[in-house]
C-alpha positions, -999 to +999 in steps of 0.1 A: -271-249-057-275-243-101-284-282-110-278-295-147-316-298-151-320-258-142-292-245-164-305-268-191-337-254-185-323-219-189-307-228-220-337-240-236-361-210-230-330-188-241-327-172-207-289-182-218-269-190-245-246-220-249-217-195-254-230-172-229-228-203-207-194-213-219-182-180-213-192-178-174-176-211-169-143-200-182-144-169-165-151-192-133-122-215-146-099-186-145-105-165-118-107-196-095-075-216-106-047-195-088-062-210-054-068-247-066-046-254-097-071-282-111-061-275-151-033-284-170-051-273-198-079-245-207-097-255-239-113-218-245-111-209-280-124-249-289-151-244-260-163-213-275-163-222-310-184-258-302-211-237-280-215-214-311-219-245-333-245-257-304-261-224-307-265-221-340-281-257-346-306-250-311-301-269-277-318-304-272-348-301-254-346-336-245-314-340-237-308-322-197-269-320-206-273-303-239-251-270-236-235-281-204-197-275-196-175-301-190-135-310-177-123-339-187-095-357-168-060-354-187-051-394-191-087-390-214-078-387-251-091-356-271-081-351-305-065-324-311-063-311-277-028-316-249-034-349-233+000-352-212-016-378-182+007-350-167+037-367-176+068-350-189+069-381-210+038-370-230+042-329-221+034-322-262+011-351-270-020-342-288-036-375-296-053-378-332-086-397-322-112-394-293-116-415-264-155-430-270-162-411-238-154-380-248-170-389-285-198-397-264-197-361-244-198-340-280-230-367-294-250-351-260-234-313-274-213-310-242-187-284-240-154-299-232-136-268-215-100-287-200-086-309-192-077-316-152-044-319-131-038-357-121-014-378-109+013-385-131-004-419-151-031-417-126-006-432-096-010-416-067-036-403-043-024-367-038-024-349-071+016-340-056+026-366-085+020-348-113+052-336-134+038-299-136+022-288-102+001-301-073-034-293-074-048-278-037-080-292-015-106-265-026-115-264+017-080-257+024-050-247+001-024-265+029-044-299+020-043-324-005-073-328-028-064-367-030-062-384-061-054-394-091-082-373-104-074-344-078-080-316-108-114-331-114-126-334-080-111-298-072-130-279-105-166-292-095-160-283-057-142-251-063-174-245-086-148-239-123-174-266-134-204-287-126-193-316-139-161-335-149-149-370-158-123-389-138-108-421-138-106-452-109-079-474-103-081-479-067-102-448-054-089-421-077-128-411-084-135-415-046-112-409-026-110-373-038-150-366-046-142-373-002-115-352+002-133-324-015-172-329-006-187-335-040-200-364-056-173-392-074-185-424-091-168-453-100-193-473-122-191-511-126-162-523-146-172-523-186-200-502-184-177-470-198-153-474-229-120-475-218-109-469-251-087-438-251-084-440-217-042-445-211-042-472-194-030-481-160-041-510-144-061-527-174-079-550-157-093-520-131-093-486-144-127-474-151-143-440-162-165-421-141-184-385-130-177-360-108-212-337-093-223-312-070-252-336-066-266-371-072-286-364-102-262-347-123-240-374-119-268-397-125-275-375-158-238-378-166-230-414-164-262-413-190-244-398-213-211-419-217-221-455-211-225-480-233-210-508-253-183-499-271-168-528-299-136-506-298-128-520-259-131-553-260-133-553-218-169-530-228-201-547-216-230-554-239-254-551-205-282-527-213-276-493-200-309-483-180-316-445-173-297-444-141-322-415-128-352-438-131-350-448-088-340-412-079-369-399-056-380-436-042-378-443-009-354-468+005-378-482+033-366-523+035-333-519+014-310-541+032-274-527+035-244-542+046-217-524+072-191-544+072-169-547+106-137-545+086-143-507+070-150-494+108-117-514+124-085-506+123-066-475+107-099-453+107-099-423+125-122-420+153-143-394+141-148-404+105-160-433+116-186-415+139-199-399+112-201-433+091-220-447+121-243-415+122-250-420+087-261-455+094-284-446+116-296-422+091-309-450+068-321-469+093-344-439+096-354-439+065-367-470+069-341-490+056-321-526+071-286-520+080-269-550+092-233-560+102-215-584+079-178-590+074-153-591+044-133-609+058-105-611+026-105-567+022-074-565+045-054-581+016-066-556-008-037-531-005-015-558-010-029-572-039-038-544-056-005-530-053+012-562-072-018-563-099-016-530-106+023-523-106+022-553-131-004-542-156+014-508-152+049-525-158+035-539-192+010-510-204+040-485-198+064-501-221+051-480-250+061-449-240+100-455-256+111-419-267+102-434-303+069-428-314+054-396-293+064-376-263+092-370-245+127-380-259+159-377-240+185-357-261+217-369-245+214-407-261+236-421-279+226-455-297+190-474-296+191-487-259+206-452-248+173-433-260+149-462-242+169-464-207+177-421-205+142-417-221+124-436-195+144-421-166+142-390-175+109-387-189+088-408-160+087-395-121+099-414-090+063-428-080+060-438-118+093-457-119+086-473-082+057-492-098+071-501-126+102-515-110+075-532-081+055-548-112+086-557-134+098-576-104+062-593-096+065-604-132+097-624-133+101-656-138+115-666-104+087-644-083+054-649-108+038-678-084+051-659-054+032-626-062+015-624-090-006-655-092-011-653-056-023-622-060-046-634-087-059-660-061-067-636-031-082-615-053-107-643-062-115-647-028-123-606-022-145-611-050-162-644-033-169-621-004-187-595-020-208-623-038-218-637-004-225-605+009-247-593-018-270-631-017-290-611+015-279-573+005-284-545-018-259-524-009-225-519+011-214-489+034-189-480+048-165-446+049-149-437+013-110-429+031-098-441+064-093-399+074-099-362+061-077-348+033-039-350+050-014-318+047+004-311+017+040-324+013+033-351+041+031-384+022+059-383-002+080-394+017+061-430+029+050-443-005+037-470+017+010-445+037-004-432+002-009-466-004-026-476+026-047-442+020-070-464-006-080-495+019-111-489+016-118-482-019-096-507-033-116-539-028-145-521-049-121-526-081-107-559-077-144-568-075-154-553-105-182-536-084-194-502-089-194-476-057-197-438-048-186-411-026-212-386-012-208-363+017-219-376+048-201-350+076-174-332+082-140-338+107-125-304+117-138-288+087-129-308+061-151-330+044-163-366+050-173-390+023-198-421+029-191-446+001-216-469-012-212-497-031-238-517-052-238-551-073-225-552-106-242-532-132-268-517-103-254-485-106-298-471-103-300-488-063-266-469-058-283-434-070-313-443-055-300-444-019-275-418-024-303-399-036-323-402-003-295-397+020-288-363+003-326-351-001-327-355+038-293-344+055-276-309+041-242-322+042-239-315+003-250-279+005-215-275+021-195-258+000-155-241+006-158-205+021-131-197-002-155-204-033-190-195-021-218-213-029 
């Protein structure tokens, strides 16, 4: 498996050139993407001419992602550049400013070379949402790659890329880095800049990295955290080097299974594999323990209401008056805002909207929406118990392998339940990842782990073990090679 730290080191000693390097990875990009479909958009002639500019001022030799290819998820803003959060409503938006994150990606002189399929306004957990094409499980073509940042998850496995950025609602980092057996974190909330993020659920969306590995992701989230006085949901904690554990031993971490992420809904043999990979750590020389979350079976339920409600409010901007899409049939003012929105958003879209709108109103705010403010309190209370006597949670990162194409569409409600698991981890705030940890008839398995606030390093450091002693990550498609 090529690491971040050995193409670095290649570009350093001239063995390569950034362009050189640019060059293989759109080729890559190209001859890979009739299989997977994980790019709305192929940045090469803006790829090319920022490795040349990287070229011609010399690589950092301090800096391991100096020179290194990127994809950036399509809800990220990049100046300049389509950013459609694959929406017909923004099919010809090209924002004129940066997200920080990507600012952050061209301060470290890394090569932004597209930007990645998604779920329509990041809601859905199939990729099937977006408004131009479904993106395709790089195992298996007849399989979903999960979502919303299918296209992301889908480039690093399918080997376009090494590294990508994604964004997490309620899974959309993990649930696909599962799906596809590659590496998704979500970091704690406020540690990345949402700002030029388009937001979805305000109050949960976060940025993360996509890896083949735990240290390039490590290396990654390096690179684009920090404060950011732009955002004002942005931490000021200090951001440590998140490789600094990598390589310790975890002998006396105490984790936490909890009863609830092994019960009901999880198929059979994902869960054997979970289990297995207990065991694992308790080999290691680590304390796993049983422990309950007792509030995580109202996750789906809340999350669901918070979300469609911040949705409901952040979506009002897209009018048919500013930018994007306008429909051309209107007659007056409210004509353009009513046939604009209908036409210019997709069914899962408008089914949230609708669900927050409605959770919103004046005679169902207390019923729903509060209430849901309240449980969500107590999901939080439960992590805080749980973490007084623990370092870190486990548990699987989806309740199955990635599902069949086409099957979910038509059960909004099953998609939904998809993310039981990885939900709670955003109400809380907490930061978590997906590594692979088996596989179920051929098809990946992702153990999620999930750390305290802003201890994103204990997170890498156990992931980092459990990879540098099993060889589930050196699984890669058949389609793809190595």
């Amino acid at each position: 498996m090529t690491t971040i730290k050995a193409l670095h080191d290649k570009l350093v000693n001239k063995e390569i050139s950034a362009v050189e390097l640019a060059k293989a990875t759109l080729k890559d990009i190209k001859d890979r993407e009739g299989k997977v479909d994980s790019f709305i958009t192929i940045t090469e002639e803006a790829a090319l001419a920022q490795a040349a500019a990287i070229d011609e001022r010399g690589i950092d030799a301090s800096n391991p992602v100096s020179g290194i290819p990127i994809a950036v998820k399509d809800n990220i803003s990049t100046k300049g550049i389509l950013t459609t959060a694959a929406s017909k409503m923004l099919y010809n938006y090209e924002p004129v400013f940066d997200a920080t994150s990507v600012e952050k990606l061209y301060a470290n002189d890394m090569i932004i070379v597209g930007k990645t399929n998604m779920d329509e306004f990041a809601m859905g957990g199939s990729t099937e949402n977006s408004a131009f094409k479904p993106t395709k499980n790089a195992w298996d073509e007849t399989k979903v790659p999960g979502g919303s940042s299918g296209g992301s998850a889908t480039a690093v496995a399918a080997n376009q890329v090494l590294l990508s950025l994604g964004s997490d609602t309620g899974g959309s980092i993990r649930q696909p880095a599962s799906f596809n057996g590659v590496v998704g974190l979500k970091p704690t909330y406020g540690r990345i800049s949402r700002f030029g993020l388009i937001a979805f659920g305000s109050s949960l969306d976060q940025i993360g990295p996509f890896s083949q590995n735990v240290e390039d992701n490590a290396l990654l989230l390096n690179a684009v955290s920090g404060y950011d006085p732009k955002d004002s949901t942005s931490s000021k904690v200090a951001v440590p080097d998140f490789t600094s554990k990598i390589g310790q031993d975890v002998k006396g971490l105490k984790i936490a299974l909890p009863k609830e992420y092994l019960g009901e809904g999880i198929d059979p043999q994902v869960k054997e594999q979970v289990l297995a990979a207990a065991k694992h750590f308790e080999k290691l020389g680590a304390i796993v323990e049983e422990v309950s979350l007792p509030h995580s079976k109202y996750g789906v339920a809340v999350y669901y209401i918070i979300a469609s409600s911040e949705a409901s409010s952040n979506l009002q901007r897209f009018d048919g008056i500013r930018y994007g899409f306008r429909a051309e049939d209107a007659v007056d003012l409210e004509d353009i805002y009513v046939k604009t929105r209908s036409q210019g958003f997709g069914e899962e879209v408008k089914r949230r909207i609708m669900l927050g709108t409605f959770s919103l109103s004046s005679g169902y705010y207390d019923a729903y929406f509060k209430k849901a403010g309240q449980v969500r309190t107590l999901i939080m209370q439960d992590f805080q118990k749980v973490f007084e006597n623990y370092d870190l949670i486990i548990g699987p990162t989806a309740p199955t392998v990635a599902y069949d194409l086409d099957t979910q569409g038509h059960d909004p409600v099953a998609m939904y339940l998809a993310d039981l698991l990885t939900i709670p981890v955003n109400l809380a705030g907490l930061p978590g990842i997906s590594i692979p940890a088996g596989q179920v008839d051929g098809l990946p398995v992702g153990l999620q782990i999930i750390g305290k606030a802003f201890d994103e390093t204990t997170i890498y450091q156990a992931a980092a073990a459990f990879e540098a002693t099993t060889d589930f990550h050196k699984n890669k498609p058949v389609i793809f090679g190595a």
